[in-house]
Biopython code that builds the backbone (N, CA, C, O; Angstrom):
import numpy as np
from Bio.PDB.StructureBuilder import StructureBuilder

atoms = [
    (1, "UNK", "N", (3.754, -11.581, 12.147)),
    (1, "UNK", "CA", (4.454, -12.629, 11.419)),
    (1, "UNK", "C", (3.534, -13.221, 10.365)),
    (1, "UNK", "O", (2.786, -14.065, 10.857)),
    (2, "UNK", "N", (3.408, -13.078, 9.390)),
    (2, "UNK", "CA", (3.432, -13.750, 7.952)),
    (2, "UNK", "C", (3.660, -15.341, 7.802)),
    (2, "UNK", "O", (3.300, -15.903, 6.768)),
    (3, "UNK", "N", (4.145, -15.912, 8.647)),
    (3, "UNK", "CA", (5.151, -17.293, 8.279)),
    (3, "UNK", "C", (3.870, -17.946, 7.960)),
    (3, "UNK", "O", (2.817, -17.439, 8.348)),
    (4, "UNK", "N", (3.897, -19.405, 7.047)),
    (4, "UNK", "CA", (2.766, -20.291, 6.541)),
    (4, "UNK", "C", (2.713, -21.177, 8.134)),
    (4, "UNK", "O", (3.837, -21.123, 8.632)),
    (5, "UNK", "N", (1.906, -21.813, 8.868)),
    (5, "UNK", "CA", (1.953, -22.871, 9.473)),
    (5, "UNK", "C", (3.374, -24.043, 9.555)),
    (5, "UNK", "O", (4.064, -24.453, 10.488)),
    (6, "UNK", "N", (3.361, -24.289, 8.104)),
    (6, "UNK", "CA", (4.090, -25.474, 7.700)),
    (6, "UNK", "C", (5.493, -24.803, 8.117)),
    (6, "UNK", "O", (6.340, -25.518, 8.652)),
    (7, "UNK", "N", (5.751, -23.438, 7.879)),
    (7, "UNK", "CA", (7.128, -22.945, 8.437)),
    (7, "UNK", "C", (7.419, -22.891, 9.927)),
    (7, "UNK", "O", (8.343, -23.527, 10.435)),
    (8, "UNK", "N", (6.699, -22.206, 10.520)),
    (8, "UNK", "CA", (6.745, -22.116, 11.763)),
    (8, "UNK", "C", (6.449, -23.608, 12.576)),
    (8, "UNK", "O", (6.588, -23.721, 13.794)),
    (9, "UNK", "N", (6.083, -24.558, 11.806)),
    (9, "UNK", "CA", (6.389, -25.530, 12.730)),
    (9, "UNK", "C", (7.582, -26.592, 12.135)),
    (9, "UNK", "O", (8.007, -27.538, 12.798)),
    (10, "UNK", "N", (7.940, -26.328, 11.057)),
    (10, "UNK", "CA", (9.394, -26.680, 11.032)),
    (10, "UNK", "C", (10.411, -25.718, 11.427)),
    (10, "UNK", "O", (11.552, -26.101, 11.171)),
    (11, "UNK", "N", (10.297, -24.307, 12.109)),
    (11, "UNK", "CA", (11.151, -23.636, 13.211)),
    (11, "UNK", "C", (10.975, -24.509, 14.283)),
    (11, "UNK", "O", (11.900, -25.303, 14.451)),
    (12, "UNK", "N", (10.378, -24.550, 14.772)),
    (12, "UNK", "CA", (9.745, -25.074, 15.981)),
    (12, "UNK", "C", (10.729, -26.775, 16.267)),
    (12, "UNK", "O", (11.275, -27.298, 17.238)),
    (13, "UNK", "N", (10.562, -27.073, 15.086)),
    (13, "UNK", "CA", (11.240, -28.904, 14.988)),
    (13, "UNK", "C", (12.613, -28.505, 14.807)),
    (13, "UNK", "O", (13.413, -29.208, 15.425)),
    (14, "UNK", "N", (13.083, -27.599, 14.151)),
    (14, "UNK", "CA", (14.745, -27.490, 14.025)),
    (14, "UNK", "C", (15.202, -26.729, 15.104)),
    (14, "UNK", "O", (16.428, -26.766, 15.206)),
    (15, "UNK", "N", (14.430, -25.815, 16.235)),
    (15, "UNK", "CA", (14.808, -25.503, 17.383)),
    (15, "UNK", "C", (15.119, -26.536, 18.442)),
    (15, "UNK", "O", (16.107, -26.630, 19.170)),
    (16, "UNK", "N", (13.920, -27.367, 18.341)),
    (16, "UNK", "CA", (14.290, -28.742, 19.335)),
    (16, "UNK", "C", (14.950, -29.614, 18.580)),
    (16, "UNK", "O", (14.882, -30.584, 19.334)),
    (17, "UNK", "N", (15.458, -29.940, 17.777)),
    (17, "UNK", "CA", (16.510, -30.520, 17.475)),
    (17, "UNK", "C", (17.841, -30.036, 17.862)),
    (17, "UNK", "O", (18.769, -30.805, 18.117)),
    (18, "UNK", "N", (17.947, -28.488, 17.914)),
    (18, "UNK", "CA", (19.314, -27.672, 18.194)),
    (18, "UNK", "C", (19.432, -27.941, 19.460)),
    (18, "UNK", "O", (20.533, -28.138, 19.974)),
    (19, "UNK", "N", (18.160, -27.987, 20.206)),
    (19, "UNK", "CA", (18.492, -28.502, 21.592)),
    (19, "UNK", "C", (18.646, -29.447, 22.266)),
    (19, "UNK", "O", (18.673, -29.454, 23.496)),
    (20, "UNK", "N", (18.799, -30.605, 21.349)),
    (20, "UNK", "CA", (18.887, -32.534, 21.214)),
    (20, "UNK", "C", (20.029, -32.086, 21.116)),
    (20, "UNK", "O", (20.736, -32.215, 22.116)),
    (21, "UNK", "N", (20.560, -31.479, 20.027)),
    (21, "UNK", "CA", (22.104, -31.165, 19.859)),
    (21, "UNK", "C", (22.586, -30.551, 21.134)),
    (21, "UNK", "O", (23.062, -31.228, 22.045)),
    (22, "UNK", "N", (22.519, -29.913, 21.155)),
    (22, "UNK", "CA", (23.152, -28.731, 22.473)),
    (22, "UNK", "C", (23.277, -29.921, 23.775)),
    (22, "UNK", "O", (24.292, -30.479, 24.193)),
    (23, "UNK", "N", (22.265, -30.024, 24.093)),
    (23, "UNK", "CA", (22.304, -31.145, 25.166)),
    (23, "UNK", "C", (23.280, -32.410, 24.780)),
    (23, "UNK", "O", (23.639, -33.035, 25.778)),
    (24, "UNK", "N", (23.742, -32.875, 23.626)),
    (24, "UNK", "CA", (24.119, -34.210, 23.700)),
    (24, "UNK", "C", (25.821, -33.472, 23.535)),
    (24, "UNK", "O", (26.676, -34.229, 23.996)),
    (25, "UNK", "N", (26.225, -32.516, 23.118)),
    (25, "UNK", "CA", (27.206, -32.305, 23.291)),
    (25, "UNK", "C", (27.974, -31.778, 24.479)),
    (25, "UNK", "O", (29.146, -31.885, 24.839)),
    (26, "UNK", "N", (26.754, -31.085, 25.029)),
    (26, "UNK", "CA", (27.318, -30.516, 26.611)),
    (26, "UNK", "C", (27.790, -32.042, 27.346)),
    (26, "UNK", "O", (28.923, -32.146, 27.816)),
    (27, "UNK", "N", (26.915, -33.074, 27.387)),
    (27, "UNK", "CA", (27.318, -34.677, 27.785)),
    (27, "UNK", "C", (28.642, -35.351, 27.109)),
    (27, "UNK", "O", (29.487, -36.062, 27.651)),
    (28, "UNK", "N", (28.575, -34.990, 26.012)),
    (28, "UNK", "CA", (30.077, -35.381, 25.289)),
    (28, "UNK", "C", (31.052, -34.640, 26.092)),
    (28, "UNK", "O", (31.782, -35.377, 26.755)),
    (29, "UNK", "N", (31.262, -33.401, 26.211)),
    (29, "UNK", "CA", (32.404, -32.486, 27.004)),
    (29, "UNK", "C", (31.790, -33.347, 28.386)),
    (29, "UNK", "O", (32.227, -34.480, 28.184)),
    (30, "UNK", "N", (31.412, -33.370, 29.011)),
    (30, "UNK", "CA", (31.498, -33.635, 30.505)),
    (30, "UNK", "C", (32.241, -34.999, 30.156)),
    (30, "UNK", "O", (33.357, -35.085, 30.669)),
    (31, "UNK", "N", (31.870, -35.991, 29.446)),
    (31, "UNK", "CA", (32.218, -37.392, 29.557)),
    (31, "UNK", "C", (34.178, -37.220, 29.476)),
    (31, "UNK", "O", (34.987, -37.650, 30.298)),
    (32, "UNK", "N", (34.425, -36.528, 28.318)),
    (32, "UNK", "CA", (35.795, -36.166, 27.849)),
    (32, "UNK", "C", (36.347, -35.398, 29.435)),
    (32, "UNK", "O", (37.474, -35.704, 29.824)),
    (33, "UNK", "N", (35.764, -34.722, 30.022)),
    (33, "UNK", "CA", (36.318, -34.088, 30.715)),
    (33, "UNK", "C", (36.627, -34.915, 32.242)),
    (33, "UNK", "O", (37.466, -34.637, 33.098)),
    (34, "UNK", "N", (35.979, -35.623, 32.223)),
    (34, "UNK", "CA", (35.869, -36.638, 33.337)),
    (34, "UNK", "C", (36.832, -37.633, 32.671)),
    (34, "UNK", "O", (37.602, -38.040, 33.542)),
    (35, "UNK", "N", (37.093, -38.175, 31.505)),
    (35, "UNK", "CA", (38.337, -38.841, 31.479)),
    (35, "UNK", "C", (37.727, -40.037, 31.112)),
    (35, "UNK", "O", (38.458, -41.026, 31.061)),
    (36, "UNK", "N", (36.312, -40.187, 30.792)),
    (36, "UNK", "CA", (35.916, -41.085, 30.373)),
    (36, "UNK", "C", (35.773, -41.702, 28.922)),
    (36, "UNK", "O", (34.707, -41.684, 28.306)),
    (37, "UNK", "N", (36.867, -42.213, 28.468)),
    (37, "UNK", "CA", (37.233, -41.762, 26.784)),
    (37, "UNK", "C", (36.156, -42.643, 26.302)),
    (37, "UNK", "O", (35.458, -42.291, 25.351)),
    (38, "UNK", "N", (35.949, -43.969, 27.008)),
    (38, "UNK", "CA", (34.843, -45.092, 26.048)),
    (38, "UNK", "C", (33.368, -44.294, 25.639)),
    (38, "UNK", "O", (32.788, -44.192, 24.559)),
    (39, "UNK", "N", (33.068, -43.822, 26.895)),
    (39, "UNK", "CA", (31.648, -43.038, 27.032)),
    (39, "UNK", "C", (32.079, -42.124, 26.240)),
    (39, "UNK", "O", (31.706, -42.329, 25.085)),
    (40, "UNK", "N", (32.581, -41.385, 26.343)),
    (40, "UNK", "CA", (32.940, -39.933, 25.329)),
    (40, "UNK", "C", (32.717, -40.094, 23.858)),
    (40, "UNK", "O", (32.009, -39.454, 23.081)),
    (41, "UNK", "N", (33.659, -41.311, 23.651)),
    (41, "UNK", "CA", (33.497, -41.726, 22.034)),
    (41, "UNK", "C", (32.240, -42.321, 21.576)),
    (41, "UNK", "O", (31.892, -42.152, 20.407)),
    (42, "UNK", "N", (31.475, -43.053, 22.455)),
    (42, "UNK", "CA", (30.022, -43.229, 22.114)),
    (42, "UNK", "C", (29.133, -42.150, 21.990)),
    (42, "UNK", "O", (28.229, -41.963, 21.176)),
    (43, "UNK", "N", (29.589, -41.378, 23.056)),
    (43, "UNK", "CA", (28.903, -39.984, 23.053)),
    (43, "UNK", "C", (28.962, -39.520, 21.975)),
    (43, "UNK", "O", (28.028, -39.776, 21.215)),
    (44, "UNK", "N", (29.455, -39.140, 21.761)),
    (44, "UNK", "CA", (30.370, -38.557, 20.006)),
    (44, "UNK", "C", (29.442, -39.040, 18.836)),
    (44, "UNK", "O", (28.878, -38.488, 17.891)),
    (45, "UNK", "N", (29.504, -39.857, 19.148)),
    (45, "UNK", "CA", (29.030, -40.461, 18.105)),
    (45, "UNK", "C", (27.076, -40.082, 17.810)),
    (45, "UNK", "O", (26.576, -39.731, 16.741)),
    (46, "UNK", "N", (26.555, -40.246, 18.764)),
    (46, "UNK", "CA", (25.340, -39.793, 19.230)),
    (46, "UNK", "C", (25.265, -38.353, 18.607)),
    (46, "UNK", "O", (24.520, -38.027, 17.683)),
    (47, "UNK", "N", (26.026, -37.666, 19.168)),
    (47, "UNK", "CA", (25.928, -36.176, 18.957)),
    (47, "UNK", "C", (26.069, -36.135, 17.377)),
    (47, "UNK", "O", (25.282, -35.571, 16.617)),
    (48, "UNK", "N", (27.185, -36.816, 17.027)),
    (48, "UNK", "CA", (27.482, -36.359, 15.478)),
    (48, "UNK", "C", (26.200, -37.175, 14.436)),
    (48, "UNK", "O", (26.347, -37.330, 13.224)),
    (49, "UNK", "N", (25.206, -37.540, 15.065)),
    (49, "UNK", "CA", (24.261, -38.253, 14.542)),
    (49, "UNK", "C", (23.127, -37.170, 14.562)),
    (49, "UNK", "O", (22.402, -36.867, 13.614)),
    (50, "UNK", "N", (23.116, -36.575, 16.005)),
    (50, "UNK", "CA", (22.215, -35.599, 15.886)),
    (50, "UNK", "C", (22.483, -34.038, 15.083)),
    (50, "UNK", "O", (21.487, -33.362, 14.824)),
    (51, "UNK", "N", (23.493, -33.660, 14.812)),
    (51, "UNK", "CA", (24.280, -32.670, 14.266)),
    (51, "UNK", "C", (23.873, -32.866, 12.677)),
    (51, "UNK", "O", (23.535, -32.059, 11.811)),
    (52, "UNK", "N", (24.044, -34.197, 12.680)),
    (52, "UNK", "CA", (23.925, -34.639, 10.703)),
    (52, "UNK", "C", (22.569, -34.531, 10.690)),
    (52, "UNK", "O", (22.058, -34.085, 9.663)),
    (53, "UNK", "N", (21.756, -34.892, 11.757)),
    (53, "UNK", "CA", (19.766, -34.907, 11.748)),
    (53, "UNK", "C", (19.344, -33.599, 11.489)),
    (53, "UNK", "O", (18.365, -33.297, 10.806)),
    (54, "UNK", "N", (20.187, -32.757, 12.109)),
    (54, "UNK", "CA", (19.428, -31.486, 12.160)),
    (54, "UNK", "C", (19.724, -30.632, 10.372)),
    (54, "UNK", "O", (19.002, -29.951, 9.643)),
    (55, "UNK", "N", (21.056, -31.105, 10.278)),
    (55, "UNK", "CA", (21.946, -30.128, 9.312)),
    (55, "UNK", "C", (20.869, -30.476, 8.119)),
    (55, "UNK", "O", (20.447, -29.561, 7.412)),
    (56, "UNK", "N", (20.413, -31.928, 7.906)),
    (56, "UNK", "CA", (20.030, -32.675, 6.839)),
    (56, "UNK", "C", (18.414, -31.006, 6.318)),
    (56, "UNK", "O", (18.145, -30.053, 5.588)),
    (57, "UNK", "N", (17.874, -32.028, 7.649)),
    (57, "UNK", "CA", (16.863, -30.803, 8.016)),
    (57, "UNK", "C", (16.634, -29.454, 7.780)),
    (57, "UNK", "O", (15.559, -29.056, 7.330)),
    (58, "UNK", "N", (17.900, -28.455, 8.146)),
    (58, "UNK", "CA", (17.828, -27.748, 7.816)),
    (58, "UNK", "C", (18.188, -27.446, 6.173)),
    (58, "UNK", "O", (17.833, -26.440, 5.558)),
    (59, "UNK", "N", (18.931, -28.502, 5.664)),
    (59, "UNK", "CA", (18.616, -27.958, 4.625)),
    (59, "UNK", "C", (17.693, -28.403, 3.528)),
    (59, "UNK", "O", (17.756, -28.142, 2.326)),
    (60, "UNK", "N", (16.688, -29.239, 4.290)),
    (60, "UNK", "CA", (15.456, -29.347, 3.683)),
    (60, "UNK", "C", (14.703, -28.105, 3.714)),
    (60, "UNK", "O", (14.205, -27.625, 2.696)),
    (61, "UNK", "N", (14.628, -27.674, 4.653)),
    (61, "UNK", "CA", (13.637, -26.254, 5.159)),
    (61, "UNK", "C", (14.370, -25.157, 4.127)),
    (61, "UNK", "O", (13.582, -24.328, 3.670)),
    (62, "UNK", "N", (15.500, -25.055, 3.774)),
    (62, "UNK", "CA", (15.924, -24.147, 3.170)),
    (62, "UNK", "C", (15.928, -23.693, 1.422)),
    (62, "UNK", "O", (15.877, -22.720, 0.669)),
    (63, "UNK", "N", (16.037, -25.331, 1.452)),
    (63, "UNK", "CA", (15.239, -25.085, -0.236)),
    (63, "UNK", "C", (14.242, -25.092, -0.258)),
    (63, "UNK", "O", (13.926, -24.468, -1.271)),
    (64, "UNK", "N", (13.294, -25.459, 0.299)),
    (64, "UNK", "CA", (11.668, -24.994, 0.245)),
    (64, "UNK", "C", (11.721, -23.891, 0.414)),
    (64, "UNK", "O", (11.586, -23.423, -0.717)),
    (65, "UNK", "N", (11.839, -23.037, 1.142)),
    (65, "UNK", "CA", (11.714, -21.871, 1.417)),
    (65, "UNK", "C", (12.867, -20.916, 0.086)),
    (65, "UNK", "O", (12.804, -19.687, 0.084)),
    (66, "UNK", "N", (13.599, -21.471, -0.693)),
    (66, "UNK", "CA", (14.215, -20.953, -2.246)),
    (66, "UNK", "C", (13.292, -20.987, -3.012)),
    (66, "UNK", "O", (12.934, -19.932, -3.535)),
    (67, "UNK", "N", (12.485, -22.462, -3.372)),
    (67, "UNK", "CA", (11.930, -22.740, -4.237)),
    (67, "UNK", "C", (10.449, -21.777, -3.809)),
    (67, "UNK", "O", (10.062, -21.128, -4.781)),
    (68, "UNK", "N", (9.806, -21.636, -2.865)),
    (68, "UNK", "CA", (8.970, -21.073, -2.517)),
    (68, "UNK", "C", (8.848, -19.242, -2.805)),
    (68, "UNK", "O", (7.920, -18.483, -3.084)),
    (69, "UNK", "N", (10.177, -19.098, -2.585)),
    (69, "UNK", "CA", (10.202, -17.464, -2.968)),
    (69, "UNK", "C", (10.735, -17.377, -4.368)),
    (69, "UNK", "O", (10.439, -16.346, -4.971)),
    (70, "UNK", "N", (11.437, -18.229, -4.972)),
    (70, "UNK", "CA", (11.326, -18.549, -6.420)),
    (70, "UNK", "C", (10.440, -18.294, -7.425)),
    (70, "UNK", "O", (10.492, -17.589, -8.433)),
    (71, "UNK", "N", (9.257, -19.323, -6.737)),
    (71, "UNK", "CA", (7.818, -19.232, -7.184)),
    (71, "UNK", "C", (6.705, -18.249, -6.965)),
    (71, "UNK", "O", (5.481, -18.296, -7.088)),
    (72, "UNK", "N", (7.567, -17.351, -6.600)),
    (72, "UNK", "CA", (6.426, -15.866, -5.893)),
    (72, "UNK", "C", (6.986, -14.681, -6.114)),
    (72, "UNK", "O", (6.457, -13.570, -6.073)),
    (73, "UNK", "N", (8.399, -15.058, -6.420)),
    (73, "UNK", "CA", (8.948, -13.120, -7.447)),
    (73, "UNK", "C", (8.700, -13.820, -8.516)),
    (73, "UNK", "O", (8.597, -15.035, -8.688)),
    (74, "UNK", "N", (8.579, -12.572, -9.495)),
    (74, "UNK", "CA", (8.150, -12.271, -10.643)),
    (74, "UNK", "C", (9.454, -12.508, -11.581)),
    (74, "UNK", "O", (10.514, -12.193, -11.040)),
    (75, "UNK", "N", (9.546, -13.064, -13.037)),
    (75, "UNK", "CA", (10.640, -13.637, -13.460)),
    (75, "UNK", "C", (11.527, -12.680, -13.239)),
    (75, "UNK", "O", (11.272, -11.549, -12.826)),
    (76, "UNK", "N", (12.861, -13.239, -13.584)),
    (76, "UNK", "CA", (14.111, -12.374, -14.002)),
    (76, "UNK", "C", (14.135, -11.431, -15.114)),
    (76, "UNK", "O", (14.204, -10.223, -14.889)),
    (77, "UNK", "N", (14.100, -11.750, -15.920)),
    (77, "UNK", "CA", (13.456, -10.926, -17.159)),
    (77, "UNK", "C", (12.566, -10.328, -17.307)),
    (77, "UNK", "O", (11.651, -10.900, -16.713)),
    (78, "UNK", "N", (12.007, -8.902, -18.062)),
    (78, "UNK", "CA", (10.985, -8.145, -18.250)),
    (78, "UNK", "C", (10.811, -8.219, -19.444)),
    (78, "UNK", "O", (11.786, -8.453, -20.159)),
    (79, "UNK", "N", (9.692, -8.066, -19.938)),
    (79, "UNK", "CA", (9.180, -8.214, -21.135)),
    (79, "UNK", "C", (9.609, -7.496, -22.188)),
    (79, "UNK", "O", (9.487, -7.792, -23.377)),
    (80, "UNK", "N", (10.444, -5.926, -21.417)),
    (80, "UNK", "CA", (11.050, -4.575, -22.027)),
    (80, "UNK", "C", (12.538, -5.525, -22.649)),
    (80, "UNK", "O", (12.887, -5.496, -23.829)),
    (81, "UNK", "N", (13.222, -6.286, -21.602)),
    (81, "UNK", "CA", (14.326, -6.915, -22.094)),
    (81, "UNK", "C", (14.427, -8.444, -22.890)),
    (81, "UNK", "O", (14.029, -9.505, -22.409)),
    (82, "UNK", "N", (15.013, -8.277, -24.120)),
    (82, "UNK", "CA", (15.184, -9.461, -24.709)),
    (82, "UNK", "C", (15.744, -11.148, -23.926)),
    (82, "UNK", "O", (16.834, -10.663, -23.621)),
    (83, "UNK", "N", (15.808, -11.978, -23.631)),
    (83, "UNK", "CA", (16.091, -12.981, -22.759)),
    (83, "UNK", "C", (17.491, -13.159, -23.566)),
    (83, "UNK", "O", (17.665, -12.939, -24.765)),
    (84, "UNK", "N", (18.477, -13.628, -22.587)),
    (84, "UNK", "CA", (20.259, -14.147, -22.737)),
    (84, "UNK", "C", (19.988, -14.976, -24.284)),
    (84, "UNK", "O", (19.041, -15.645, -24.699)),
    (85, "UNK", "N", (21.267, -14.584, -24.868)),
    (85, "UNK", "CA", (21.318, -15.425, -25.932)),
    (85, "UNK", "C", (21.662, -16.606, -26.154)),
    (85, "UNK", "O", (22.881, -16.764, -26.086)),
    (86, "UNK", "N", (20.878, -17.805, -26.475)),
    (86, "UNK", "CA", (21.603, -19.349, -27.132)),
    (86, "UNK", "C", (22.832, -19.555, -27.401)),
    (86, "UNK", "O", (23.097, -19.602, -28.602)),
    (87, "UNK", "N", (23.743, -19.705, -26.617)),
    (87, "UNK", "CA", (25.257, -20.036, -27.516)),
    (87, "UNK", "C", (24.996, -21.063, -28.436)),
    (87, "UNK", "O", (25.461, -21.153, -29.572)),
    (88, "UNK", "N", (24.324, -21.733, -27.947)),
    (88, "UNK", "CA", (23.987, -23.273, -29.071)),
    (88, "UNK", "C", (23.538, -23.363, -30.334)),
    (88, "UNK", "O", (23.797, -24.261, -31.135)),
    (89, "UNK", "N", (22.434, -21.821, -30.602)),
    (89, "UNK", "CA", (22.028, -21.624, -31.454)),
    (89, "UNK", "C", (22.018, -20.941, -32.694)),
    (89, "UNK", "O", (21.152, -20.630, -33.512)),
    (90, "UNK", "N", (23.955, -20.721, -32.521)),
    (90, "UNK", "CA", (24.732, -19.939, -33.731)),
    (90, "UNK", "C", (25.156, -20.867, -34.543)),
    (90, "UNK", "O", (25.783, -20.562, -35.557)),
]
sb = StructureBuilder()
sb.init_structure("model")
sb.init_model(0)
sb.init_chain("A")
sb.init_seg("    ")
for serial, (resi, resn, name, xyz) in enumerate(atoms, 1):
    if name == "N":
        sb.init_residue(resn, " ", resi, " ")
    sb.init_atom(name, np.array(xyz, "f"), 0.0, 1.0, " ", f" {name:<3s}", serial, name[0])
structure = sb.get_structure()
């Protein structure tokens, strides 16, 4: 594995977050299922807090990791090909 530090330990943080998630929803279904609607809906709420924590997260990790391989291929253009033309500049 190749990965930088800084990646593999933001795997590491968005795995245990999936499992903050996982866990708080398995508790939401039990609460619902037991008939406990007050708890359930608090529950809910918890979970959909941790769901938005992680999502946020992940898509922090994900544009770094765009911008990062962005910055490490070689442009779009070759030097053989002329670059797109200016519409602006007719």
């Amino acid at each position: 594995m190749n990965r930088q530090p800084s990646t593999e330990a933001e795997r590491l943080m968005l795995d245990a977050k999936k499992a903050i998630l996982q866990e708080q929803h398995r508790r939401f279904q039990e609460l619902q299922k037991e008939g406990r609607w007050d708890d359930a809906m608090q529950q809910l709420h918890v979970t959909l807090s941790c769901a938005a924590d992680l999502l946020k997260d992940s898509v922090v990790v994900l544009e770094r990791a765009v911008n990062q391989r962005r910055d490490q291929d070689p442009p779009f253009f070759s030097k053989e090909l002329p670059p797109p033309a200016d519409p602006d500049a007719a």
